[in-house]
N, C-alpha and C positions, 0 to 999 in steps of 0.2 A: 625712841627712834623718831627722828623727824622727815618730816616731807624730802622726797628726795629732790634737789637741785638742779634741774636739767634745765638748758637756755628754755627760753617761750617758743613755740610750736611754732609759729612763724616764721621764725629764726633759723628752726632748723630746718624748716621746709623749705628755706629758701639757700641754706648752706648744701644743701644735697643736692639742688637746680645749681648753685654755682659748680659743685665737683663736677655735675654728668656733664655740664658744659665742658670743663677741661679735658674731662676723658672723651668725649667727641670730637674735641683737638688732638688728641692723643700725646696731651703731656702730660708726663709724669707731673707730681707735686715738686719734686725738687727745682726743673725748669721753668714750669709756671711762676714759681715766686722768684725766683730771679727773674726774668725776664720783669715780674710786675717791680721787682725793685723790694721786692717783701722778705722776710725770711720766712725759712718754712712752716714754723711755728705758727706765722701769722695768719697764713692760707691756710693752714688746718682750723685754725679755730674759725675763722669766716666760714669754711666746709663743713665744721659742725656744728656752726650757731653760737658758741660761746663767745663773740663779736662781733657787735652789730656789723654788716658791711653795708656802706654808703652807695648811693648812685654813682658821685664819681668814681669810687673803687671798680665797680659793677661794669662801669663803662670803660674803663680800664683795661679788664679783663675781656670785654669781648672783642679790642683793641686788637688784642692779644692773640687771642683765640681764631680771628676772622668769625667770627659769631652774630651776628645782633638779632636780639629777641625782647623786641619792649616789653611785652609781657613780665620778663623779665624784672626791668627801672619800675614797673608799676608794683611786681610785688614787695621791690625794697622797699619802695616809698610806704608800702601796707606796713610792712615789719619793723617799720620806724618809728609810726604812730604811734601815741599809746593807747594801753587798752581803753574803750567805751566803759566800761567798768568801774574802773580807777577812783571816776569822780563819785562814787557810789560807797566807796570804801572797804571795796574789795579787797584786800590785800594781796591774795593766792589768787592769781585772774589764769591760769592756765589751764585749768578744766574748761571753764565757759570759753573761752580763747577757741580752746580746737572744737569742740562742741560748734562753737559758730562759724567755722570751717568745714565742719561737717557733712556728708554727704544722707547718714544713716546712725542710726546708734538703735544697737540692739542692748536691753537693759533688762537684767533680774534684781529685783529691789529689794528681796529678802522681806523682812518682814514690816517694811513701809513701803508706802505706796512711790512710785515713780513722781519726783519734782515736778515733771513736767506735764503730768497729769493733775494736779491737785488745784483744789479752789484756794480762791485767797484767804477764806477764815481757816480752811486745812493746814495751808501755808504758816498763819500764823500762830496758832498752836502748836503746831514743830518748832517751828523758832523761838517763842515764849518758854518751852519745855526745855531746850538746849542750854548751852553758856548762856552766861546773861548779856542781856542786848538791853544798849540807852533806847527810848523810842525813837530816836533818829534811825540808829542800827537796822533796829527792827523796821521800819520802815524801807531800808532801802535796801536790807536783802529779801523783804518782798519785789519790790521795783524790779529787780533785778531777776528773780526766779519768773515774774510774770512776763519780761521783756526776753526771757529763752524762749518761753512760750508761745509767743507768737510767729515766730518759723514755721509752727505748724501747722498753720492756715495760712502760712504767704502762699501769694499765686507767684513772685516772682523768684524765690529760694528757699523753696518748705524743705522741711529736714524731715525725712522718713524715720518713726519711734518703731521698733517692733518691741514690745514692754509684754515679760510675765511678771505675775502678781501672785502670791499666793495667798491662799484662800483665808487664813491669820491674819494678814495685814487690812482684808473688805469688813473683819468682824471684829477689828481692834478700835474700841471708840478713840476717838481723837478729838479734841474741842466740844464734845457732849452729842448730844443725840441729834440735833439739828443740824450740826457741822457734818455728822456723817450724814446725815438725809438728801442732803443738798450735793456733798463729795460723790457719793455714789451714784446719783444720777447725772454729774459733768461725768464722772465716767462712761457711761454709757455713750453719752454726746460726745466724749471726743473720740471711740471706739467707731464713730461713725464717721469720722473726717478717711478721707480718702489717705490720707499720709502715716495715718493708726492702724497698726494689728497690737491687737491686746487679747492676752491670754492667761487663762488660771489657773494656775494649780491647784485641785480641791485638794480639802483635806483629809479628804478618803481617801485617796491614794498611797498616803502613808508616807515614808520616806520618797526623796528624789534626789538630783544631782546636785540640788542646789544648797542640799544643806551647810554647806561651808560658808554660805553667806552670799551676799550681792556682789554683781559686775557690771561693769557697762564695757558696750565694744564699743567701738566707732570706724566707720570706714568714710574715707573721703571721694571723691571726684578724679583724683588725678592720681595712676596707680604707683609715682615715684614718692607720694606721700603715704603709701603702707597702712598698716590699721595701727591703732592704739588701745592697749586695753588697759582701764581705767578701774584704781580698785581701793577703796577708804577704807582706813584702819581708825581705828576708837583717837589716835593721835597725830593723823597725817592721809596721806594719799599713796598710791603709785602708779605710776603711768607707765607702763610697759610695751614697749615695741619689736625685745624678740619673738621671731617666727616662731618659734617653736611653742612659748608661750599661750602664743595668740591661737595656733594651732588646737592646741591642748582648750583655751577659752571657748573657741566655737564649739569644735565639737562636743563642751556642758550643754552649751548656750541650745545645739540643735536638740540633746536630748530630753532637755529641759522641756524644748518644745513638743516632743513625741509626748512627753508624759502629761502634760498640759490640756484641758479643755481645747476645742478649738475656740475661731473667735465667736461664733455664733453661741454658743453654747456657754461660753465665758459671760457673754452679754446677757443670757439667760437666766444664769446665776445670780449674777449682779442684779439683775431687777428682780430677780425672787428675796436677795437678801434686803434691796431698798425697802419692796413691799412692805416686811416685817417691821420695819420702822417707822412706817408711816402710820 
């Protein structure tokens, strides 16, 4: 089974601000694309993003409409772009995409630690351990895992992480004894940034919600962009945006948290198990 195929997140972010435009005008799809001179085929897929739609398009329709909202021409212009990524050798740039859209992403990472937690020699023994990667590769899907990273200390667009961790993944070595010595105490440190809540599940606790493995949510900024819940299989990805879904994902994600250390206490752990290794 392969990754499913859905436009880039931008795409359709900005296909869903073209509908609610129309429906604001109160036209139907059928006389909206006549009037634009389009068939209706075509204004559906502009509305769902399988399309890029142009400024002049954009401009077109708010012709149309009596509409105009630059906000609007500026996020075409965004969705036109390519990804920052690309030149990195990304290929699947849709997770980072919405990710850097992002408002929030709530994450249970199953039995590794959260990407965007992790030092660069952690980094690179995950990656050295996976497919094989040229040293270019590997070099630049650290680049790129360290360059998510820094969101979380912008003062101008920090992305809020709330990350569980379970207590398997602080006592699985990774890169040898030093690589964890040094991993477990950026954890601590980034557990302190204003933008982190980080939480453990020990493993006393025995069973939890989470045993089915890791998610990540995401919630954005602006509530016509909806949440997505994001979720990797051994051969692909999926990106989910029914409600009911997502519904069903929070409320793991919340009792995930009941059953969890808090963060005080998480941070506790964490430097009782760094302790042991030093």
């Amino acid at each position: 089974m392969k990754t499913n195929k859905k436009p880039p997140f931008r795409r359709r972010r900005l296909g869903r601000k073209l509908r609610a435009m129309r429906e604001a005008a109160g036209l139907t799809i059928e006389v909206a694309a006549a009037r634009l001179e389009l068939s209706r085929s075509s204004l559906f897929r502009l509305e769902t993003g399988e399309t890029r739609a142009s400024v002049h398009v954009i401009k077109s329709m708010m012709d149309e409409y009596d509409i105009r909202d630059d906000d609007l021409l500026d996020a075409a212009r965004e969705a036109l772009k390519p990804s920052p990524y690309a030149k990195y050798g990304v290929t699947d740039t849709r997770y980072v995409e919405v990710e850097a859209d992002a408002a929030r992403v709530y994450e249970f990472a199953g039995l590794s630690l959260p990407g965007l937690l992790q030092t660069e020699a952690y980094m690179r023994a995950v990656f050295e351990h996976g497919h094989r990667r040229t040293p270019k590769q590997l070099e630049n899907d650290v680049k790129v895992r360290s360059m998510r990273k820094q969101r979380l200390t912008s003062d101008d667009d920090p992305l809020e992480l709330v990350a569980i961790i379970d207590e398997a993944a602080l006592r699985r070595e990774v890169g040898g004894p030093e690589v964890m010595c040094v991993q477990l105490a950026h954890l601590v440190e980034m557990a302190a940034l204003p933008a982190v809540t980080l939480q453990v599940l020990p493993l006393a606790s025995g069973l939890h919600n989470g045993m089915h493995g890791a998610f990540i949510l995401l919630e954005f900024y602006e509530p016509l962009d909806g949440d997505l819940l994001y979720h990797a299989y051994v051969t692909g990805a999926l990106h989910i945006e029914d409600e009911a879904e997502l519904r069903k994902a929070r409320l793991v994600f919340e009792a995930l948290r009941r059953e969890a250390l808090n963060p005080a206490e998480s941070v506790a752990l964490i430097e009782q198990l760094a302790a042991l290794r030093s």
